[in-house]
N, C-alpha and C positions, 0 to 999 in steps of 0.2 A: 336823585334817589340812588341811593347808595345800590351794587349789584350782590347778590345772592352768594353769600359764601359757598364754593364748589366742596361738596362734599368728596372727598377722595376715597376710590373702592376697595374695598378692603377684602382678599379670598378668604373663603368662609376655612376655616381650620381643617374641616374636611379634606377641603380638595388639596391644601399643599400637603397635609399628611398626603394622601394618595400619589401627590408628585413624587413628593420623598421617596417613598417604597418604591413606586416604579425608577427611580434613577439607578436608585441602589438593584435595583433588579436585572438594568439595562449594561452597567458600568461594568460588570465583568467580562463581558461579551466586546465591550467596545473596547476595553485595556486590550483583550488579547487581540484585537485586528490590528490593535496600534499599535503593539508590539510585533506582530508579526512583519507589518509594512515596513517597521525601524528594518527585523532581520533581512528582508528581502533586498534593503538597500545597503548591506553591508556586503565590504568584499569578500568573493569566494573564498576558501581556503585553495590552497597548493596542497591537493592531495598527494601527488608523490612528495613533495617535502615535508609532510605535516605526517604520513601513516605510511608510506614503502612506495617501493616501485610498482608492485602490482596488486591485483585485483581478482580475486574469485565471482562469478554471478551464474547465475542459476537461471534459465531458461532464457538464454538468450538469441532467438532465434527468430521472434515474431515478438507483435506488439511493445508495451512496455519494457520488456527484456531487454529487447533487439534495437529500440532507442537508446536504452540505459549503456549498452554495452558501447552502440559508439561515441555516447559525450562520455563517457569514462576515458574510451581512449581518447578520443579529440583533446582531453585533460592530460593528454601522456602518462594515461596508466597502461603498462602491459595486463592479458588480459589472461585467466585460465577460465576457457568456456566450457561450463558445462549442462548438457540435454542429454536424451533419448535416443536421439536421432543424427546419426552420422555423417549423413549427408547435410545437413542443413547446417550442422558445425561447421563442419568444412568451408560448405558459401558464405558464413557470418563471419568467419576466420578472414580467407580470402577481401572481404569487404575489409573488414576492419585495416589486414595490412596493408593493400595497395590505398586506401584513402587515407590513413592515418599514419603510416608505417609504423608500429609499434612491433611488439613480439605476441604471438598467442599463444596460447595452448591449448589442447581441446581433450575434452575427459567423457566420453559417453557412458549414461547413468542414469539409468531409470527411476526414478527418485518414488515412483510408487512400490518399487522392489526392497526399500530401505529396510532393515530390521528383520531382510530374511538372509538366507547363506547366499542367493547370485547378489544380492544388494550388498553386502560386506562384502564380496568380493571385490564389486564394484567402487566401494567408499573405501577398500584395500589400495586402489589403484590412483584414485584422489590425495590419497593424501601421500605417497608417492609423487606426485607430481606437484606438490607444494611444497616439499623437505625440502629444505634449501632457499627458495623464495622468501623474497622480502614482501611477503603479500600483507599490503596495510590495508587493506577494504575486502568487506565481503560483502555483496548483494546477495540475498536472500528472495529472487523473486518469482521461482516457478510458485504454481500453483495449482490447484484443481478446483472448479466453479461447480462440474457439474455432476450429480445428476441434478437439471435443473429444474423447481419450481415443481417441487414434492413434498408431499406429504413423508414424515419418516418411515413409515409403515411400507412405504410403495416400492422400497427399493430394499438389494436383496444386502446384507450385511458387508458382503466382502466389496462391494461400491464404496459404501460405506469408511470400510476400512482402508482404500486403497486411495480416498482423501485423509483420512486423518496420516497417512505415512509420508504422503504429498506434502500436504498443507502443517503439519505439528511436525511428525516427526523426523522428515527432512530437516527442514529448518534447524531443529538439536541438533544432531549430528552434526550439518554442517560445520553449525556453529561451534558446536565444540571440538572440530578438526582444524581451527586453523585458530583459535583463543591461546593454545600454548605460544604459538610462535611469536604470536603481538604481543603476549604477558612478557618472554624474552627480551622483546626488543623495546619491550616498553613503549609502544604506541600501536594506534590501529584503530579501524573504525569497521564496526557492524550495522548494516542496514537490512531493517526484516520488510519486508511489503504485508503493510497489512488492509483493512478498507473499513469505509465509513459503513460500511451496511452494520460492524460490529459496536462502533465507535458514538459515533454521530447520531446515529438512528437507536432509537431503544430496542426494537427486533425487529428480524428481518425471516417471515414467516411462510415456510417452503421452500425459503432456501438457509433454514437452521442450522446442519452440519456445516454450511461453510461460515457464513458467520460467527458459529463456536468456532471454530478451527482459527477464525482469525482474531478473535477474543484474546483464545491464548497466546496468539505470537500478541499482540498487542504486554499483558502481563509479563510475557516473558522478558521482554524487550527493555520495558520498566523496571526490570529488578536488575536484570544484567547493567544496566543503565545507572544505577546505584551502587551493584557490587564493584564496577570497573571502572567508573572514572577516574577513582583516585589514582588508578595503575597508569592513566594515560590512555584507556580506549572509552573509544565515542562510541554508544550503542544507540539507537533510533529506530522506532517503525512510524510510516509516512502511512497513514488512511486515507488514499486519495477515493474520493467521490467518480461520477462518471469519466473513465478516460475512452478512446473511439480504439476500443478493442474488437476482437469477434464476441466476444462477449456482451459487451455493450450493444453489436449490430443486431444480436438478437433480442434482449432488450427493447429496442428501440422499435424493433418490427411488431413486439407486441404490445408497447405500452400507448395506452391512451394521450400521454403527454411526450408525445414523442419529440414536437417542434422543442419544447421546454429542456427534454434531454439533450435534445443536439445543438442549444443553443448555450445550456452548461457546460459542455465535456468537451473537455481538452483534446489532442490528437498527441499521441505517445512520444512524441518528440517536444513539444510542448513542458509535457509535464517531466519529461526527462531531465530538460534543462533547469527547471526548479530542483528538481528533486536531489539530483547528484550539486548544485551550487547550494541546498542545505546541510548534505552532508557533515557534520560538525559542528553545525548550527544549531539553536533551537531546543524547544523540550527536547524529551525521549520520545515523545505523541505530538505526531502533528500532523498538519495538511499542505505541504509546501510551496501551494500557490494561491495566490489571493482570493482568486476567486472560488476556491473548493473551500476556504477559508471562511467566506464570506457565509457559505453556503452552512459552512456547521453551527457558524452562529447563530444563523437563522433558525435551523433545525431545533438547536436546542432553547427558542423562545415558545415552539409549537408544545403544545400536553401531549404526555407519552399516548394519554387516548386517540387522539388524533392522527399518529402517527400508524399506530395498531392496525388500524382501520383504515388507512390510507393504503398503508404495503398491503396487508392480508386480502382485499377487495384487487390490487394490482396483479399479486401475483397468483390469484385464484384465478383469474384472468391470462396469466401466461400459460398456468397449467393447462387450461383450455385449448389453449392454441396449439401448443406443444403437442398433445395427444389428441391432436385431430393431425397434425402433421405427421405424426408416430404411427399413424393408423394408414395412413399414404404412403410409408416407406420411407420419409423425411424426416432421418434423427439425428440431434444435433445433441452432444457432450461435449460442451465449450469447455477450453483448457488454457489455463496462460501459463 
């Protein structure tokens, strides 16, 4: 007896259409990790042969900065440090030459005073100390986080205002104090720090002024990014995700998913070595290490609803915490 012809199964039209759309939905997401993994395994540039001897960076004293400032030098960039604070110049100087031996220079500059007469003075004195210099890199990384996890109403305007001079328009300035010199010499590279709260995350809700603040260095960065290539300068803002800042330590003391955050977030030195070996590399928006990488692409397969309601529930939660500690006499205005 002959056996049973095997009928062969056939997917109902339905479900591969539905394949389909989801591939096509999944593939942009997985081109850019792919592409990103290619840039990660290409060689660094030689930033002093590729943009100058040296290097401008902005808040280089702690965290972020203060990594950034030594793999720049470890790279043999000499360094013009500029902060606030005089004394902590000094010891990030002192570090950099005797571990690295390069040359520094150190510029104190209140970078929330910008835009007023002691802030020109001060940006008078900056670019004074860069005439002359073959400065092909500027880091662009102080910043201002807080007042943290508020409502806009809750804070008084000139807080307000003395992040946007921080955060926006620092950043200008800078940047356009040392653009003539690289336009000169025909090469150069600009790095803004901006972060995914802006980026990656659709809003970031109580802590809005800084997220806008870094909205705009993201666009800025973008269009300089277009206007200056052709001249031979490299413009980029990196939106890294959690890095193990004091910002982040508070953070982490208030969030419910705290094992989750510390077992994301980089340590400043970490993401330092990413970040300065993308320099040159890459879009103008990026996230220069894999796994913050990994993390945006995730991000953006979740609905912006989800997200809403994810942060807004979190950080209605910090604010909690925050002004029970406020009421103790424990205030915290994280600053990178």
């Amino acid at each position: 007896m002959a056996s049973p012809l095997r009928q062969e199964s056939v997917a109902p039209a339905w479900f591969v259409s539905l394949a389909f759309l989801g591939a096509l939905y999944i593939a942009p997401f997985v081109l850019r990790l792919l592409a990103h993994i290619a840039l990660c395994l290409r060689r660094p540039k030689d930033l002093r042969r590729s943009y100058g001897a040296w290097a401008v960076i902005t808040g280089p004293t702690s965290g972020i900065g203060r990594s950034m400032a030594l793999e720049l030098a470890r790279r043999g960039l000499n360094l013009v440090l500029v902060d606030l604070n005089d004394a902590n110049l000094q010891e990030i100087s002192k570090t950099i030459g005797s571990t690295h031996g390069v040359q520094t220079k150190t510029v104190v500059l209140d970078l929330s005073l910008v835009s007023t007469p002691q802030g020109d003075h001060a940006m008078a004195r900056l670019r004074d100390t860069v005439e002359g210099l073959d400065v092909g890199v500027l880091v662009n990384n102080a910043g201002v986080a807080g007042p943290s996890a508020r409502y806009i109403h809750e804070a008084d305007v000139e807080v307000w205002v003395r992040m946007l001079r921080v955060n926006l328009w620092a950043v200008t300035e800078l940047t356009s104090a040392v653009l003539p010199g690289m336009l000169e010499r025909g090469r150069g590279a600009v790095l803004n720090m901006g972060s995914a709260s802006s980026e990656a995350i659709p809003s970031f809700p109580l802590y809005t002024m800084y997220a806008a603040t870094k909205r705009y260095v993201a666009q800025f960065s973008r269009s300089l990014y277009v206007e200056y290539r052709s001249k031979g300068i490299d413009v980029q803002c990196q939106a890294p995700f959690h890095v193990r800042t004091r910002i982040m330590s508070r953070l982490v003391d208030t969030s419910r998913f705290s094992m989750l955050v510390l077992l994301i977030a980089l340590t400043p030195d970490t993401y330092a070595r990413a970040a300065v070996r993308w320099i040159g590399h890459g879009p103008p928006l990026c996230a220069p290490n894999v796994r913050h990488q990994l993390l945006w692409s995730l991000a953006a397969v979740l609905p912006d609803r989800f997200h809403d309601w994810l942060r807004l529930h979190e950080h209605v939660r910090h604010r909690q915490l925050l002004r029970k500690e406020s009421s103790t006499g424990r205030v915290h205005v994280p600053v990178i």
